[in-house]
C-alpha positions as CSV (number, residue, x, y, z in Angstrom):
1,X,199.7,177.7,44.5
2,X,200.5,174.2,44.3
3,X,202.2,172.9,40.9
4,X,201.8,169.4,39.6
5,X,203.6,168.1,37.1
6,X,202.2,165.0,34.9
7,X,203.2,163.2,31.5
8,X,201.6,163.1,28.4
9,X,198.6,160.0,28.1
10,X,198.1,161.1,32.0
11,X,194.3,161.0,32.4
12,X,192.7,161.5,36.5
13,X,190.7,163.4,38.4
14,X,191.5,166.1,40.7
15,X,189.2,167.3,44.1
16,X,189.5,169.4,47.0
17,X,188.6,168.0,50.9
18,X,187.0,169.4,53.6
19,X,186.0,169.1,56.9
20,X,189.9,167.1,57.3
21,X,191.2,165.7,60.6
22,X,194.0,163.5,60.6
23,X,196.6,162.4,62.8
24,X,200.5,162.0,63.5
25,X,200.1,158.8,61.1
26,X,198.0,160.5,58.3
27,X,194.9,158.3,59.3
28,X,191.8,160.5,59.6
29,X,188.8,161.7,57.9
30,X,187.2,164.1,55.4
31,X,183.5,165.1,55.5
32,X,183.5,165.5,51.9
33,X,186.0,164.3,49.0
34,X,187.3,161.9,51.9
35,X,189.9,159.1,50.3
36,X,189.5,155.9,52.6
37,X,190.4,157.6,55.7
38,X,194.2,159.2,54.6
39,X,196.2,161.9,54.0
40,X,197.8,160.9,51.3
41,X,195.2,159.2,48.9
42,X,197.6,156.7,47.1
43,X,195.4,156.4,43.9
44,X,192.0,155.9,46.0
45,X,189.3,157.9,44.4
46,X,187.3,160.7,46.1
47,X,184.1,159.7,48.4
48,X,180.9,161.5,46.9
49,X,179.7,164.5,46.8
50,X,182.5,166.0,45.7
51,X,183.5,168.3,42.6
52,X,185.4,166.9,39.7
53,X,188.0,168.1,37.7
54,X,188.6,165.1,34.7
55,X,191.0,165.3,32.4
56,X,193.4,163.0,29.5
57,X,196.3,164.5,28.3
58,X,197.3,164.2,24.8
59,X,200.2,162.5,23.5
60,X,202.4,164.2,21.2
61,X,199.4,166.4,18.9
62,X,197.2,165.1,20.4
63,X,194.5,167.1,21.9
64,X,193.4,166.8,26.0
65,X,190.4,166.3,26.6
66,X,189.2,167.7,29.8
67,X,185.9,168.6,32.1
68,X,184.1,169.5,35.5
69,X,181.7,167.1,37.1
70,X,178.6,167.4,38.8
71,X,177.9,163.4,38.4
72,X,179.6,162.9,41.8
73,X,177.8,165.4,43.4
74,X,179.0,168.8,45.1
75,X,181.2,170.1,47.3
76,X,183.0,173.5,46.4
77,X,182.6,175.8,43.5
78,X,186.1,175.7,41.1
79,X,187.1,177.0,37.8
80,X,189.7,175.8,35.0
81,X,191.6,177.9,33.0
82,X,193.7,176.5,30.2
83,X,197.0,178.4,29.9
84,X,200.0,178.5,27.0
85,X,197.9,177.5,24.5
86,X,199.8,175.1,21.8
87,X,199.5,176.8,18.1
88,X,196.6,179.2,17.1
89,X,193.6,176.8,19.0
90,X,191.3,177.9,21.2
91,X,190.8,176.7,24.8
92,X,187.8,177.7,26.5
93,X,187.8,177.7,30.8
94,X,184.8,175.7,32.3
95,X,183.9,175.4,36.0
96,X,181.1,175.5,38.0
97,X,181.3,178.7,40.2
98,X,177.7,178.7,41.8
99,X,177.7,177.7,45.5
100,X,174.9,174.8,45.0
101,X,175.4,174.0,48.7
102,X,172.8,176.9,49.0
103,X,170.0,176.1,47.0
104,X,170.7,172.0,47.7
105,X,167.3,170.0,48.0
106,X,167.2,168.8,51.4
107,X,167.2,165.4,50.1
108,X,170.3,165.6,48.7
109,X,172.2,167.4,51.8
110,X,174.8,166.7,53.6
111,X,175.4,168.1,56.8
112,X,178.6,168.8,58.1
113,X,179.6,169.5,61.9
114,X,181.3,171.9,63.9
115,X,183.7,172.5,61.0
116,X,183.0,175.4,58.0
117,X,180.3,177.4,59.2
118,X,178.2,173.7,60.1
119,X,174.9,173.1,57.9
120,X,175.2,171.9,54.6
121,X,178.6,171.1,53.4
122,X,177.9,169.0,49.9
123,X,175.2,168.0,47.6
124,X,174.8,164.3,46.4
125,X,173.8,163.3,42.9
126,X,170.1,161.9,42.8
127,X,172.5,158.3,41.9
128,X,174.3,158.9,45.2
129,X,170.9,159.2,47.2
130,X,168.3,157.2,45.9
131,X,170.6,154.8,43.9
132,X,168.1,154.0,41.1
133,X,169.5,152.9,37.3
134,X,167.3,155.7,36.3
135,X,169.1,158.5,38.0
136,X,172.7,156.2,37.5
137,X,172.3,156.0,34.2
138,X,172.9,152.2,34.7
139,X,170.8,149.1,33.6
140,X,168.7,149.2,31.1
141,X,169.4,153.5,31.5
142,X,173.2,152.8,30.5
143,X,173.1,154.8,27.2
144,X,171.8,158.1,26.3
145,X,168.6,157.5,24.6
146,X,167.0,156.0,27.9
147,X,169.3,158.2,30.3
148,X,168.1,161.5,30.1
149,X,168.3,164.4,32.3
150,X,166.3,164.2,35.5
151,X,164.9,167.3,37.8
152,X,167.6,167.0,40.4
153,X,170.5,166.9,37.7
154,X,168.5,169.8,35.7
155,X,168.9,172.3,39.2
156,X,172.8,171.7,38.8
157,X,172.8,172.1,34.9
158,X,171.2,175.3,35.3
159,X,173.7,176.3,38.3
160,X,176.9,175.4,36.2
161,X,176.0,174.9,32.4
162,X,179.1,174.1,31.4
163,X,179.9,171.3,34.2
164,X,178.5,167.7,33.7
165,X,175.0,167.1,35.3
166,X,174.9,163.6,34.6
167,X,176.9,160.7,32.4
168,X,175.6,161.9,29.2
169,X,175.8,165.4,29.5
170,X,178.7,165.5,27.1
171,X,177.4,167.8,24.1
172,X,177.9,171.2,26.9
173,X,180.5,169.5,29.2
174,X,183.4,167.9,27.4
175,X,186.6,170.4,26.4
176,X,188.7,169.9,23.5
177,X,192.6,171.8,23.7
178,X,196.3,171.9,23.8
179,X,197.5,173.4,26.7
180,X,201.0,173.7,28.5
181,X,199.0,174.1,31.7
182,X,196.0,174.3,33.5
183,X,195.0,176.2,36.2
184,X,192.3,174.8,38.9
185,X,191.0,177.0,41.4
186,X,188.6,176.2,43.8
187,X,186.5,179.1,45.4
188,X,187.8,181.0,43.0
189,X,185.7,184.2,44.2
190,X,188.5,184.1,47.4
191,X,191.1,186.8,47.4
192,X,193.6,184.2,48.3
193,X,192.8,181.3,45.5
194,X,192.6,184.1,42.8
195,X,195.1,185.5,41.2
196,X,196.1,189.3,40.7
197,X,194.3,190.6,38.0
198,X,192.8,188.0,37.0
199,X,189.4,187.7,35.7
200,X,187.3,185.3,37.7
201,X,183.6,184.9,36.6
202,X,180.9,187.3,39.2
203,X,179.2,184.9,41.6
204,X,176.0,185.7,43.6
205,X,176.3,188.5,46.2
206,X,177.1,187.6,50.1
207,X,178.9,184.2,49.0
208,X,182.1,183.6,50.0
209,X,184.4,180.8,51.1
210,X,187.0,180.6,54.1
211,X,190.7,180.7,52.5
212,X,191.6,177.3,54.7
213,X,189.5,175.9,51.8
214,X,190.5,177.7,49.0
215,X,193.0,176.2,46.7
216,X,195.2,176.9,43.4
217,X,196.7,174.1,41.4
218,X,198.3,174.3,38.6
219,X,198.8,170.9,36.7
220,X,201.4,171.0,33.7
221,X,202.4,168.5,31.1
């Protein structure tokens, strides 16, 4: 488990990589969630498809405010769990733990190489692929009576209903709580990212993730 520590009014966005290859230096490449060619991304945001986790942290009472992403497109499934609950609130866990990469329209695909398993390793948002205001949500589409949900963003609604499937998708998608921490794990089906005991929502039979890809942060405020 990796532990990160953050302040309160802290609001980012937090991925996993695959498909990595750097060298001595930390110059390289990612063939999804790359961050301009580096190891270390120095505040540089993710390279689409990749899966989101978004959060602001409260100050003092505050509430965070918190969510997965779709928007960006796709890479691995993940699941948040809020933990240490401030006061008697509740703080539901969201995620999206459906392996999209499966049921991808070829469209939309990305095709990794010799790395996991080859074939598809991401999913693009209909924005990232066909880059119209209409699927962007942009132009004269930039607010959510002309923005509404498209087919392609509909297939990853119904994959992860409580992620975001495109900009507006707040009303299912956006978390309210008051957490000491939150756990995000990606692959979370992956006897490695889980942890013992722990409930972890039933994914689709024969699915299953290498552990050099699976990943447990814990991000604390």
């Amino acid at each position: 488990m990796i532990k990160l520590t953050s302040v309160p009014g802290w609001s980012g966005r937090i991925w996993a990589r695959t498909g990595c290859t750097f060298d001595a230096t930390g110059i390289g490449k990612c063939e999804t969630g790359d961050c301009g060619g580096r190891l270390e991304c120095d505040g540089n945001g993710a390279a689409p498809p990749t899966s989101l986790f978004e959060i602001t942290l409260g100050k003092g009472n505050e509430q965070d405010f918190y969510d997965v992403s779709m928007v960006d497109g796709y890479n691995l499934p993940l699941l948040v769990q809020p933990r240490g609950v401030y006061g008697s609130g509740v703080c539901n866990a969201t995620g999206c733990v459906t392996d999209i990469n499966r049921g991808c329209p070829k469209e939309l695909q990305v095709v990794g190489g010799d790395g996991y398993q080859g074939g598809v390793v991401g999913c693009k948002s209909a924005c990232e692929a066909f880059g119209s205001d209409e699927y962007c949500c942009s132009g004269e589409f930039a607010n959510p009576s002309t923005c509404q949900p498209s087919y392609y963003s509909t297939l990853f609604k119904q994959a992860c209903p409580k992620a975001y499937s495109y900009a507006f998708d707040d009303a299912t998608s956006t978390f309210i709580c008051k957490a000491f921490e939150y756990d995000i794990v990606f692959c979370p089906n992956s006897n490695r990212a889980r942890k013992p005991n722990a409930p972890v929502p039933p994914l689709p039979p024969s699915i299953g993730w290498p552990d050099s890809l699976c990943l447990q942060q814990s991000l604390r405020h």
